[in-house]
C-alpha positions in Angstrom: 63.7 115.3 113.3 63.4 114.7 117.2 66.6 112.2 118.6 67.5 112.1 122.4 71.2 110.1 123.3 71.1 109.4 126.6 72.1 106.9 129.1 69.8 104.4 130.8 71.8 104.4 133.7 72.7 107.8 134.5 69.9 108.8 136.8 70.0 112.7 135.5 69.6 111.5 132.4 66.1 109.4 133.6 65.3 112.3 135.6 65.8 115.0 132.5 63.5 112.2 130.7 60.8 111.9 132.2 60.3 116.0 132.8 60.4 116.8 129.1 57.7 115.6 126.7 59.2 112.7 124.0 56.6 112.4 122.1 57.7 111.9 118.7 61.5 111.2 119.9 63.8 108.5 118.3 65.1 107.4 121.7 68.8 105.8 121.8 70.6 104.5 124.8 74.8 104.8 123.9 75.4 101.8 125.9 73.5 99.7 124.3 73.6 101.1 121.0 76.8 103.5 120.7 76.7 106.9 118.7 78.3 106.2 114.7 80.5 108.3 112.7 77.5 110.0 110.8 75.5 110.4 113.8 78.9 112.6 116.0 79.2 114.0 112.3 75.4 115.5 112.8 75.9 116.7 116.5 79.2 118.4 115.4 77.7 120.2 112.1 74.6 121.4 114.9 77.3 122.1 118.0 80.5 123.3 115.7 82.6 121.9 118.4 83.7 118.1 119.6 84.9 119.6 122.5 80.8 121.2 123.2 80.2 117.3 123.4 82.4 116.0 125.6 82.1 115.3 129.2 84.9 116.4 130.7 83.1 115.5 134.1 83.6 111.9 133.0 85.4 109.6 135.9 87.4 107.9 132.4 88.6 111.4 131.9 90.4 111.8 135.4 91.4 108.4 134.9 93.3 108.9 131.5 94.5 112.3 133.1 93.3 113.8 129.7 92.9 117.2 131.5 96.6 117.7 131.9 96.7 117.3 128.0 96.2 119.4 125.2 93.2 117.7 123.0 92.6 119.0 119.4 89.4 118.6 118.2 90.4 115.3 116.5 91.1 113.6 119.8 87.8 115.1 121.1 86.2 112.9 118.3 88.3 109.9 118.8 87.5 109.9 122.1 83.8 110.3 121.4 83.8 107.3 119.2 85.9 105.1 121.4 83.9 105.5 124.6 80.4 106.2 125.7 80.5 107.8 128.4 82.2 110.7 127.0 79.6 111.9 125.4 77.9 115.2 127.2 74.4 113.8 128.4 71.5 113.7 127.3 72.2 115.3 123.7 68.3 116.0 122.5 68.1 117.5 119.1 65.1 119.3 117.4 64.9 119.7 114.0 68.2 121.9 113.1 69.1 122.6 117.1 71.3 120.9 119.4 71.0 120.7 123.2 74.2 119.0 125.0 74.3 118.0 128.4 72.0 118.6 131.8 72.2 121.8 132.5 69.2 123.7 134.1 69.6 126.6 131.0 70.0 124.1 128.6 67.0 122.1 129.6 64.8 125.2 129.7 66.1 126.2 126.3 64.9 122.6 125.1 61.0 122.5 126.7 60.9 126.0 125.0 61.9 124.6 121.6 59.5 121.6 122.0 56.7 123.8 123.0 
């Protein structure tokens, strides 16, 4: 299985997409079409963490002033479910491997997986 989350308008997230090759993706823009229970359920049995999925970087984050509180992992998925755009983008995952967020490791780890 290939699946890419990402978000349309984040422009890293165009950027990321159009310098890896998605051939053979299933594409699926959270805005539009927000992540379900059984699909957070996948990313968490491939990342073992909510917390590995969530943007902390997130403006809603400083806003809620969730960083000054202590989050178990079950408000890390509430959070994911509730809202969008705290999901860690993009989230590409190939076959049984996860890759979370934009960093430039991460990335390279992912065109190395994909070949």
């Amino acid at each position: 299985m290939k699946k890419v989350y990402f978000l349309q308008t984040c422009d890293t997230c165009r950027r990321i997409l159009k310098e890896v090759n998605l051939d053979g993706f299933e594409r699926q823009e959270i805005k539009s079409n927000p992540i379900s229970v059984n699909q957070l359920e996948e990313m968490y049995a491939l990342s073992g963490s909510y917390e590995a999925l969530f943007n902390k970087r997130a403006k809603l984050y400083k806003a809620m002033d969730l960083k000054n509180q202590d989050l178990s992992e079950a408000d890390y998925r509430q959070y994911l479910l509730d809202e969008y755009t705290f999901l860690k983008r993009p989230v590409f995952i190939v076959d049984n491997s996860i890759f979370i967020g934009n960093s430039k490791k991460e990335i390279e780890k992912l065109k190395e997986k994909i070949g």
